[in-house]
C-alpha positions in Angstrom: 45.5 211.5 52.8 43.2 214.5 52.7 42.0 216.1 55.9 39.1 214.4 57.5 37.5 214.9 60.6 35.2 212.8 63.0 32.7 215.4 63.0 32.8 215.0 59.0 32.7 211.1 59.4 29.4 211.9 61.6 27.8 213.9 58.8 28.1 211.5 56.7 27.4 208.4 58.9 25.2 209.7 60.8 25.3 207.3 64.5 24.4 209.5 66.8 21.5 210.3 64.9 20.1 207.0 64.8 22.7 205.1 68.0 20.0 206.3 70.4 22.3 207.4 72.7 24.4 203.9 72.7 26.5 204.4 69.2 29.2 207.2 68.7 32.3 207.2 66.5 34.9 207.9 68.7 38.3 210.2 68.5 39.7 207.0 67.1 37.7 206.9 64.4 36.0 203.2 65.7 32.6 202.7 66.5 32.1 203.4 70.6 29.2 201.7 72.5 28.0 203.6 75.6 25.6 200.4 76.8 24.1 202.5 80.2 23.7 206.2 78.5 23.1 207.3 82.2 26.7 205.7 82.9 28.9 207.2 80.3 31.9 206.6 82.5 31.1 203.1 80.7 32.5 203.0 77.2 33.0 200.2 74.7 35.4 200.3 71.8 33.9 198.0 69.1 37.3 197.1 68.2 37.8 195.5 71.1 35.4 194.0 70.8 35.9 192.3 67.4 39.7 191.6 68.7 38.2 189.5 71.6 35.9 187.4 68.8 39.0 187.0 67.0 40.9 185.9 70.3 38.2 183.4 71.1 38.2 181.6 67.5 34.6 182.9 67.0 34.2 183.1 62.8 32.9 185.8 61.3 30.1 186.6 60.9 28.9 187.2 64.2 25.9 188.7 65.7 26.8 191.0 68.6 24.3 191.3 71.5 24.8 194.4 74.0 22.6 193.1 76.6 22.9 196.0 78.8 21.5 198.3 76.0 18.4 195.7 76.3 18.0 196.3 79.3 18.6 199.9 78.9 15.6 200.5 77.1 13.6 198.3 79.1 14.3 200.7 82.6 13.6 203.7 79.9 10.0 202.9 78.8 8.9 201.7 82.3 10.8 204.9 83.7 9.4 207.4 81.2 5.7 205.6 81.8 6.5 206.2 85.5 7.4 209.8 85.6 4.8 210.7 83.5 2.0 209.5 84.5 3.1 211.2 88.0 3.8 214.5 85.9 0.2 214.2 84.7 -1.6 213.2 87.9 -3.0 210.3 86.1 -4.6 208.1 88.8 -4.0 205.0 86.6 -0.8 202.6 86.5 1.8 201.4 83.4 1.5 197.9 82.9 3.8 197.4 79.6 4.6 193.5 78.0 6.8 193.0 75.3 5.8 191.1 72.3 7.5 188.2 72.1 7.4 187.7 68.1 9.4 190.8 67.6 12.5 188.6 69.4 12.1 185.6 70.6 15.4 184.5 71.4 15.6 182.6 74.5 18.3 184.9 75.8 16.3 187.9 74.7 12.9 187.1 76.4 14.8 185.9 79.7 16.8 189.5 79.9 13.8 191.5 79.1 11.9 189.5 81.9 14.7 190.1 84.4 15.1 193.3 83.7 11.0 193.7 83.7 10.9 192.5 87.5 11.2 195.5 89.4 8.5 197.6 87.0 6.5 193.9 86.7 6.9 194.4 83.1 5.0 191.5 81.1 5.0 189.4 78.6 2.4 189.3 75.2 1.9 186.4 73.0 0.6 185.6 69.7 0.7 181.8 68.8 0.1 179.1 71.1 4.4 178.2 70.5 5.1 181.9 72.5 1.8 181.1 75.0 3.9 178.1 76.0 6.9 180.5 76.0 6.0 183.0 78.3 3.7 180.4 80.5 7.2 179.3 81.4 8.8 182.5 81.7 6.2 185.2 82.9 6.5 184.5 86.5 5.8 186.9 87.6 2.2 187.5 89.4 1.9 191.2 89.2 2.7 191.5 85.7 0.3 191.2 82.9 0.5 187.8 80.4 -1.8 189.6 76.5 -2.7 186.9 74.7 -3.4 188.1 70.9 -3.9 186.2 67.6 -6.3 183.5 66.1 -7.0 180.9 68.7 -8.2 177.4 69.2 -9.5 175.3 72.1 -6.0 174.0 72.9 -5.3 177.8 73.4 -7.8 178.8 75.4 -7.1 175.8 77.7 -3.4 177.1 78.1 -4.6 180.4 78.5 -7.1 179.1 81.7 -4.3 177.3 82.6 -2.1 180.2 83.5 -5.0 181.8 85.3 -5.0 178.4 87.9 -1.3 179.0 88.4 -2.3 182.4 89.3 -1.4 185.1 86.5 -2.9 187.5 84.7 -3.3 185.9 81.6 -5.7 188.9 79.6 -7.3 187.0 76.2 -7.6 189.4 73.6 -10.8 188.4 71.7 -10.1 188.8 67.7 -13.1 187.7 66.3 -16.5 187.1 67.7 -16.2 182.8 67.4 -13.4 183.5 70.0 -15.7 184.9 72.5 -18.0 181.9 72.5 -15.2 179.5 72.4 -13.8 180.9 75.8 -16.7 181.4 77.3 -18.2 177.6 76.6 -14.2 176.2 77.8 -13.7 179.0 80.9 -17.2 177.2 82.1 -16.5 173.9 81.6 -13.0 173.9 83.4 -15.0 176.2 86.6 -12.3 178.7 85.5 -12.9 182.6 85.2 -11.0 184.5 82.3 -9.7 187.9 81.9 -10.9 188.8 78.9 -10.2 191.3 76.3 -11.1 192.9 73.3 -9.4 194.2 70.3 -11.5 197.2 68.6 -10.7 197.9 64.7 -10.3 201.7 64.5 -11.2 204.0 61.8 -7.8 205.8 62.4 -4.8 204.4 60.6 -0.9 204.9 61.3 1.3 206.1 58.6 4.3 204.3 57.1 4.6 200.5 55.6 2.1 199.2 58.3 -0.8 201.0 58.1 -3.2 198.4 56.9 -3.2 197.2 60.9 -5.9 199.9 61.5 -8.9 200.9 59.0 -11.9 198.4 58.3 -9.9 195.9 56.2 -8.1 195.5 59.8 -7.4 192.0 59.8 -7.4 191.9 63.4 -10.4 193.1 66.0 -13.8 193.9 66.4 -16.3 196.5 64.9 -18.2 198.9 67.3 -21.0 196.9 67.1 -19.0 193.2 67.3 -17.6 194.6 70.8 -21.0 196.2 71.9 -22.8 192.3 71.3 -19.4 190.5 72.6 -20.1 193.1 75.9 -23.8 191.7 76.2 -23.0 188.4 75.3 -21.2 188.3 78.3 -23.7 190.0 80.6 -26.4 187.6 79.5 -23.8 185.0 80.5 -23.4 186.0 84.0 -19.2 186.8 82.9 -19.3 190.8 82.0 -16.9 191.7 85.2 -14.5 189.5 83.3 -14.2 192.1 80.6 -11.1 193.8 82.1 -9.2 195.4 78.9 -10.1 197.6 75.3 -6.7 196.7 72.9 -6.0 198.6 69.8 -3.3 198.6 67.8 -3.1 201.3 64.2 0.6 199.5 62.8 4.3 199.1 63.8 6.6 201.6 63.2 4.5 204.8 63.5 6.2 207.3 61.8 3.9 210.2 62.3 3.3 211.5 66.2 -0.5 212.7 64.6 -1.7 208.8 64.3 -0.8 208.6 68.2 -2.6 211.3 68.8 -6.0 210.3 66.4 -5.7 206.6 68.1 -5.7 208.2 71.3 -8.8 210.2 71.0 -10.7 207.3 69.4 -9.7 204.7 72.0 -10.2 206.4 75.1 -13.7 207.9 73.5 -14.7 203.9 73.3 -13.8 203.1 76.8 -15.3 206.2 78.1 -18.2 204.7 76.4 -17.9 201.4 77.8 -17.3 202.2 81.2 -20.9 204.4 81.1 -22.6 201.3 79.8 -21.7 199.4 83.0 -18.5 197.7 81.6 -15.8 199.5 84.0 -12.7 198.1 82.2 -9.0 198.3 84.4 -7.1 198.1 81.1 -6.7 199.9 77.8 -4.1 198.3 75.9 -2.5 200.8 73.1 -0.5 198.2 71.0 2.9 198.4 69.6 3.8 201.3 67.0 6.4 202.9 69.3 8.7 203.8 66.3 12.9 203.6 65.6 14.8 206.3 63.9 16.5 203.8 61.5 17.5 206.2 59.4 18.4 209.2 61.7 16.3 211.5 60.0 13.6 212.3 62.8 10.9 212.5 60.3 7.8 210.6 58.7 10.5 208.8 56.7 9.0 205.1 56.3 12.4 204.4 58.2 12.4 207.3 61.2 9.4 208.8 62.9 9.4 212.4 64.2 9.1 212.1 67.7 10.6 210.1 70.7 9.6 207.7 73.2 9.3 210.7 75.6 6.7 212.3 73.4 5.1 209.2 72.8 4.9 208.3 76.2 3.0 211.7 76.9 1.1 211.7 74.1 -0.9 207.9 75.5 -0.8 209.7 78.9 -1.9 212.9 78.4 -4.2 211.9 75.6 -6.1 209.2 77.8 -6.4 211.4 80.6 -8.0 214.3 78.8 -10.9 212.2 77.3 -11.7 210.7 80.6 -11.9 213.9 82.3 -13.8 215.5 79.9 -16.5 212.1 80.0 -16.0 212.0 83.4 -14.7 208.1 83.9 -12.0 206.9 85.6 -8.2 206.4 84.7 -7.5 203.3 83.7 -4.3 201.4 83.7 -2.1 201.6 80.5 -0.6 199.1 78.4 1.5 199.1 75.5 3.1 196.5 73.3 6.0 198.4 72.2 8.6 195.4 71.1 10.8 197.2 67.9 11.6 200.6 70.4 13.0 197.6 73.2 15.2 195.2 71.0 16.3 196.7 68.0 19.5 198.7 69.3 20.6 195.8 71.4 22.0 193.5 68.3 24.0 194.4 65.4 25.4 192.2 62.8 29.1 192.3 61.9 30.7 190.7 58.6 33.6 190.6 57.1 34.1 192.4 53.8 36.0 189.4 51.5 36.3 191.4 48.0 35.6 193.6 45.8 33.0 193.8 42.4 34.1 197.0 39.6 32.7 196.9 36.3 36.0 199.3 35.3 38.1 197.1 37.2 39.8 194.7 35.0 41.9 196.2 31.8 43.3 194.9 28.8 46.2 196.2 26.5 44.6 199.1 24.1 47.9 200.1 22.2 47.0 200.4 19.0 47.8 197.6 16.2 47.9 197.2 12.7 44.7 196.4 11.3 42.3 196.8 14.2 38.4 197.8 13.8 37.3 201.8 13.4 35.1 201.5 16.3 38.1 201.0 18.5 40.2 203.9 16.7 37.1 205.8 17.4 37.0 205.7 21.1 40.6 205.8 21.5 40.8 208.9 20.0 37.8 210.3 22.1 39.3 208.8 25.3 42.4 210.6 24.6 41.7 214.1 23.2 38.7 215.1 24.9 39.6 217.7 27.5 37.1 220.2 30.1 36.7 222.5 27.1 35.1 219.4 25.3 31.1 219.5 25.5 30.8 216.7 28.1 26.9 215.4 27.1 28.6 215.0 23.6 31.4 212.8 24.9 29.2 211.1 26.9 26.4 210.3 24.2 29.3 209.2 21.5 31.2 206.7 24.1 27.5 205.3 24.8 26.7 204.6 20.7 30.2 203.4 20.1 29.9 200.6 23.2 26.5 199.6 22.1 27.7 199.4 18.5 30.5 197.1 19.5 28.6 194.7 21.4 26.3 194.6 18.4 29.1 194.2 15.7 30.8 191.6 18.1 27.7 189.0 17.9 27.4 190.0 14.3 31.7 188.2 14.3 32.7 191.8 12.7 34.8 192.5 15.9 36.9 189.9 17.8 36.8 189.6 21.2 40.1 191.3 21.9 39.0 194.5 20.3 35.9 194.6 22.3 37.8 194.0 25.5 39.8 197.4 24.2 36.4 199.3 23.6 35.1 198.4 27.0 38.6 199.4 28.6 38.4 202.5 27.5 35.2 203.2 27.3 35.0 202.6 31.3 38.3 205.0 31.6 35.7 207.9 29.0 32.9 207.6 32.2 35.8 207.6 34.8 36.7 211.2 33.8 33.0 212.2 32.9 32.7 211.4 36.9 35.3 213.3 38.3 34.5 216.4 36.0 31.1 216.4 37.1 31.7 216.0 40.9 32.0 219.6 41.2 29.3 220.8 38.5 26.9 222.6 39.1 24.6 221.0 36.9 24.5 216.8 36.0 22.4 216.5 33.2 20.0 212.9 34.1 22.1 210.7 31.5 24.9 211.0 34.0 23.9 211.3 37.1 23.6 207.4 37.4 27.2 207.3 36.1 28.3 207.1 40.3 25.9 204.0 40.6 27.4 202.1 37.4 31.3 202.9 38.7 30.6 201.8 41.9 32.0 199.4 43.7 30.1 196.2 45.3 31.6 195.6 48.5 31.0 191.3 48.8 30.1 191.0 52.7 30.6 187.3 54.0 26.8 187.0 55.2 23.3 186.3 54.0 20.7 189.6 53.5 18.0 186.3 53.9 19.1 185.1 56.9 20.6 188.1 58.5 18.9 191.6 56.8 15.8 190.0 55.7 13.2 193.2 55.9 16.1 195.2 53.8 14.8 192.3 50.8 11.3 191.9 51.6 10.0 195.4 52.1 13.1 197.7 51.1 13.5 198.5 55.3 16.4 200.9 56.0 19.2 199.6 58.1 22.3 201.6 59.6 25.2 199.5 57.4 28.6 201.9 58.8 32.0 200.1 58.7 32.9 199.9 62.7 36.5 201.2 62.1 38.5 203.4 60.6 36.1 206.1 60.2 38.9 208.7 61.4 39.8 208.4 57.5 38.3 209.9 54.7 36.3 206.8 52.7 36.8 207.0 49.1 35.4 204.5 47.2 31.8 204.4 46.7 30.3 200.7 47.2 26.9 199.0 47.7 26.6 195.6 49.6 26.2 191.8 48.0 26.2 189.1 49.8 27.6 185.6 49.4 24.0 183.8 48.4 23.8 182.6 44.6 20.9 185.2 44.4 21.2 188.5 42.5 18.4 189.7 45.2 21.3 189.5 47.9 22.5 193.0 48.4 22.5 196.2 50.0 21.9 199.2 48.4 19.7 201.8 49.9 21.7 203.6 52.7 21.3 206.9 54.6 24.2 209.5 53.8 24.0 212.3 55.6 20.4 213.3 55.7 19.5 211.5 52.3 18.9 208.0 51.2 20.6 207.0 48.6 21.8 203.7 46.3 25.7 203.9 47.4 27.4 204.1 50.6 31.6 205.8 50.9 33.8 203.3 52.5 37.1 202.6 52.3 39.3 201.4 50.3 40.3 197.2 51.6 43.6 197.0 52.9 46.0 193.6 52.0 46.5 192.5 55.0 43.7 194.3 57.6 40.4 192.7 57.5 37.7 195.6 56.7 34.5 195.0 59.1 30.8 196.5 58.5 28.3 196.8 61.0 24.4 196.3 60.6 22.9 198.1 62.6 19.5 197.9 64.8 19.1 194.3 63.7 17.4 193.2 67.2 13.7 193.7 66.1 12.5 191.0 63.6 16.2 190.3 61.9 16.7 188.0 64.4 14.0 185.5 63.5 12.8 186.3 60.4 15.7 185.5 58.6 15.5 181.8 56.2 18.6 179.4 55.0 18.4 180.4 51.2 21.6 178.9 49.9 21.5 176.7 53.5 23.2 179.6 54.8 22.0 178.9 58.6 22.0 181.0 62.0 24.9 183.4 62.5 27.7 182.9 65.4 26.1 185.3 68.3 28.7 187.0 71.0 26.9 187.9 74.0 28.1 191.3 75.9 27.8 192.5 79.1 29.5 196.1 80.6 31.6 195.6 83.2 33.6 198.7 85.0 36.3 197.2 86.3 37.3 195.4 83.3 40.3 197.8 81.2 37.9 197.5 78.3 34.7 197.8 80.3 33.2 194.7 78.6 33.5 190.9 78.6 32.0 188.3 76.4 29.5 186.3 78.7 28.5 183.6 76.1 29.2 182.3 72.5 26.1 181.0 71.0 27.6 178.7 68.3 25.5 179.5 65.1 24.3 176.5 62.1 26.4 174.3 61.5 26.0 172.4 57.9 24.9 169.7 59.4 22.3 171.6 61.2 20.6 173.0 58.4 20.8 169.5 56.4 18.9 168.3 58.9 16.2 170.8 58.8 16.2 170.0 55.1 15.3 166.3 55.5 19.2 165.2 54.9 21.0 162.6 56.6 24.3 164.2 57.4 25.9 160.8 58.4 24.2 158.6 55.8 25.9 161.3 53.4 29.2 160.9 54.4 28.9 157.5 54.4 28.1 157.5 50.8 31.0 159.9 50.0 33.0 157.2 52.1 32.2 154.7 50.2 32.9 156.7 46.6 36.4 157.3 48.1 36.7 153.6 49.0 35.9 152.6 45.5 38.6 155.3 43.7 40.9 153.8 45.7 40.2 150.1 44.8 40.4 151.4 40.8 43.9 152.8 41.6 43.1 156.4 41.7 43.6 157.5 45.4 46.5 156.0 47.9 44.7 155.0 51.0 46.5 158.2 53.0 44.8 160.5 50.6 41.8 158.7 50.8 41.8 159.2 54.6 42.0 163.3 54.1 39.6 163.6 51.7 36.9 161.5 54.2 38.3 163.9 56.9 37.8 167.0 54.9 34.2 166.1 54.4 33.0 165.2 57.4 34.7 168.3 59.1 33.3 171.0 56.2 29.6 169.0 57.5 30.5 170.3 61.3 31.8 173.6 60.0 29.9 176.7 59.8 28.2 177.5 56.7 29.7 180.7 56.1 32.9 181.4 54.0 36.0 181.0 56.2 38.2 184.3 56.0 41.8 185.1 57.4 40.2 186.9 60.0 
């Protein structure tokens, strides 16, 4: 084996880059998880971890929840918030709630919440599904309940609601009609509102979500929406009800400049406000708070070139400098930053199951008596061409001869033996033209695709639509690093596909080293030693965006918490069973049992005509109804 190094295997990877201080690759060459980066006494080996899955009967694949590293970044924001605003002598308070749409597994919410408590961290909805949510979980009376989104009557009335059980449920008007709505229900019930409203700014984040600012905003109020919606309420007797300005330029800010512009522009409206008699507590800065996915730190759609402790000063420092200069008070902060708090937390790990290579089957090309010129032609050029050979030539005349064959093969002039031959060697022709040009200097553009077409497609035992489903949708960057043996050098260069019937079900934009590019090194899959890949920073979205294409349902979810006095430092708190067949029949309409009653009764029949014994029957039942309780994944050794 050639010499390989961790520090190599970091290059290329690149985890500490984009592990946010949780993911390392350690001496051993697995991937290490420090959950509690102010505890690194703490450390995980993910190996372990997969042994203990494996221990508990748990099939792969599993998603893997650190819950620690949830509440790791939880503490982090509130902390940074904190210490900043003291830095700054900014005479306002952090307030942050967490989005629930960006996770809203039950588990998820409920840590964030509990770990929340002691900074009375809050909770922000968007549908009248998570208002019900967090009504039930926000207890807490000191933190904030946002309420965005389109709302109805039925929504308001929740909303009001919370405010008689005594929270601080803020309504984020949208749209004017919402304003009128509230007003008309909040009078009726004899209950007041904290109201809100959400201004569309002229600034605009950079990176896939920049349509959430700009005047096409679909969300929010013009200037001159908010300055009637202000009246409105003043003629109505309700203006010290206006409590909080919300704006919100995208997710996933890439650029530090777009915090910066919103700044300026939303603390110049509230100044504004608060001069026209509306002395808001609140200004509520949205999400955007961006993830290095792809460890680059730069306006990469997939990175952003800052950190939360830039952010963080950026909202601070930006808000106070306007008010001083206008002369208004501080107002409390609140952000909605939901990607930065759950998407380290959960990872996805499958199992690699096989292996796709165009060049990987070959047939017999000794020559014989009689056979076409095209293959003489190419087996001749396969075997004489040497690195004093003009390689664009070899390249170019392998190319013509291949396309030829096909042609002369649906014309029936060659057989289909003698194009197996061609293909054989033409696929051993590009093999060399590879390795000579690895060390080039120059790749003219013919070839330089030769590493993608000789690649190999790793076949992962999961679902990119359940599981990966922003990597399909909108090309987003995930870390995809195999969790072990990364103390070895990887030599064979792979994509992902996954096991849906859909050719859209892969993986193939990755970062190596500091580039993105359409093929990942791994290593090479041992006989007997299952090969596991991790998917990285899955916790924001993945989790719940993900559909049952193929009725590939919910994965298997290990839950894990730190634990020092464990020898591993870990222990698996909870198995959340994922879909089970009969899960996601159900959610199709299906009747799982009227199903196998019908196959019972097929059986029954075959064995009436002769063609079963009744012991056989009996199996075959069996077999079905336990593949309709089974998982719906592929089963592997593992």
């Amino acid at each position: 084996m050639a010499e390989w190094s961790i520090e190599e295997a970091e290059k290329l990877y690149g985890v500490s880059r984009w592990g946010g201080g949780y993911f390392t690759i350690g001496e051993n060459g697995n991937v290490h998880v420090t959950p509690v980066p102010a505890d690194p006494s703490i450390r995980i080996d993910f190996k372990a971890v997969l042994d203990e899955i494996r221990d508990e009967g748990v099939q792969f694949p599993v998603v893997v929840r650190f819950h620690d590293v949830l509440r790791s970044q939880v503490a982090n924001l509130n902390t940074i918030f904190r210490d900043t605003i003291a830095e700054a002598e900014y005479n306002g308070q952090y307030h942050g709630v967490y989005p629930v749409k960006v996770n809203q597994m039950r588990e998820v919410v409920e840590e964030i919440v509990d770990a929340g408590e002691p900074f009375n961290y809050g909770l922000e909805a968007g549908s009248k599904a998570e208002l019900i949510t967090v009504l039930a979980l926000n207890t807490n009376e000191e933190s904030l309940t946002v309420l965005n989104g389109y709302k109805d009557e039925e929504f308001m009335k929740l909303a009001l609601l919370g405010r008689k059980l005594g929270r601080r449920i803020v309504v984020v008007i949208e749209k004017y009609s919402e304003l009128t709505l509230l007003v008309k229900t909040a009078k009726e019930l004899g209950i007041e509102p904290i109201i809100g409203m959400r201004s569309k700014m002229t600034v605009k984040g950079r990176g896939k979500w920049e349509s959430s600012g700009g005047e096409r905003a679909k969300f929010g109020l013009t200037i001159a929406e908010i300055l009637k919606a202000a009246r409105y309420l003043r003629e109505e007797g309700m203006e010290h009800c206006f409590k909080l300005l919300h704006f919100h330029i995208g997710s996933q800010l890439t650029d530090i400049r777009s915090v910066k512009e919103a700044m300026t522009e939303g603390a110049r409206i509230y100044a504004e406000l608060h001069k026209l008699g509306f002395p808001l507590d609140y200004v509520d800065v949205g999400g955007g708070l961006g993830i290095d996915y792809d460890g680059s730190a730069s306006t990469n759609e997939s990175s952003r070139n800052y950190n939360m402790q830039e952010y963080v000063a950026d909202v601070v420092y930006g808000m106070k400098e306007v008010c001083d200069q206008e002369g208004v008070p501080h107002p409390n902060l609140v952000s909605e930053s939901g990607r930065a708090i759950t998407a380290h937390h959960s990872c996805v790990i499958t199992e690699i199951v096989g292996e796709i290579r165009s060049d990987m089957a070959e047939v017999d090309t000794t020559p014989v008596d009689g056979e076409h010129v095209f293959v003489r032609n190419i087996r001749e050029l396969c075997e004489t061409f040497d690195t004093q050979t003009n390689m664009q030539e070899v390249f170019n005349d392998a190319s013509q001869w291949k396309e030829q064959a096909m042609d002369a093969f649906k014309l029936r002039v060659l057989s289909l033996d003698e194009l197996g031959k061609i293909e054989t060697l033409y696929w051993r022709i590009m093999i060399r033209l590879r390795d000579y040009y690895s060390t080039a200097d120059y790749v003219p553009e013919e070839i330089q695709g030769l590493d993608y077409s000789l690649s190999s497609q790793y076949l992962a035992n999961f679902s990119v639509f359940q599981s990966a489903a922003d990597t399909w949708a909108i090309d987003q960057l995930l870390p995809v690093v195999p969790v072990t043996r990364m103390n070895e050098k990887p030599d064979v260069n792979c994509s992902l596909v996954d096991i849906t019937c859909d050719s859209d079900g892969k993986i193939d934009q990755f970062t190596v080293g500091r580039e993105i590019t359409d093929i990942l090194p791994m290593h090479k899959l041992k006989k007997d030693e299952p090969y596991y890949v991790g998917l990285f920073l899955t916790g924001a979205y993945q989790d719940v965006m993900g559909d049952m294409h193929n009725l590939f349902g919910r994965l298997n979810e290990v839950h894990i918490y730190s634990y020092d006095d464990d020898p591993q430092d870990f222990y698996i708190e909870e198995v959340v069973k994922g879909s089970s067949v009969q899960d996601v029949l159900e959610i199709m309409q299906y009747n799982p049992r009227a199903m196998a009653s019908d196959v019972k009764r097929m059986i029954d029949r075959q064995i009436s005509s002769g063609n079963l014994n009744p012991r056989e029957a009996v199996k075959w039942t069996d077999f079905y109804e336990n593949c309709l309780s089974g998982y719906t994944y592929m089963k592997t050794r593992s």
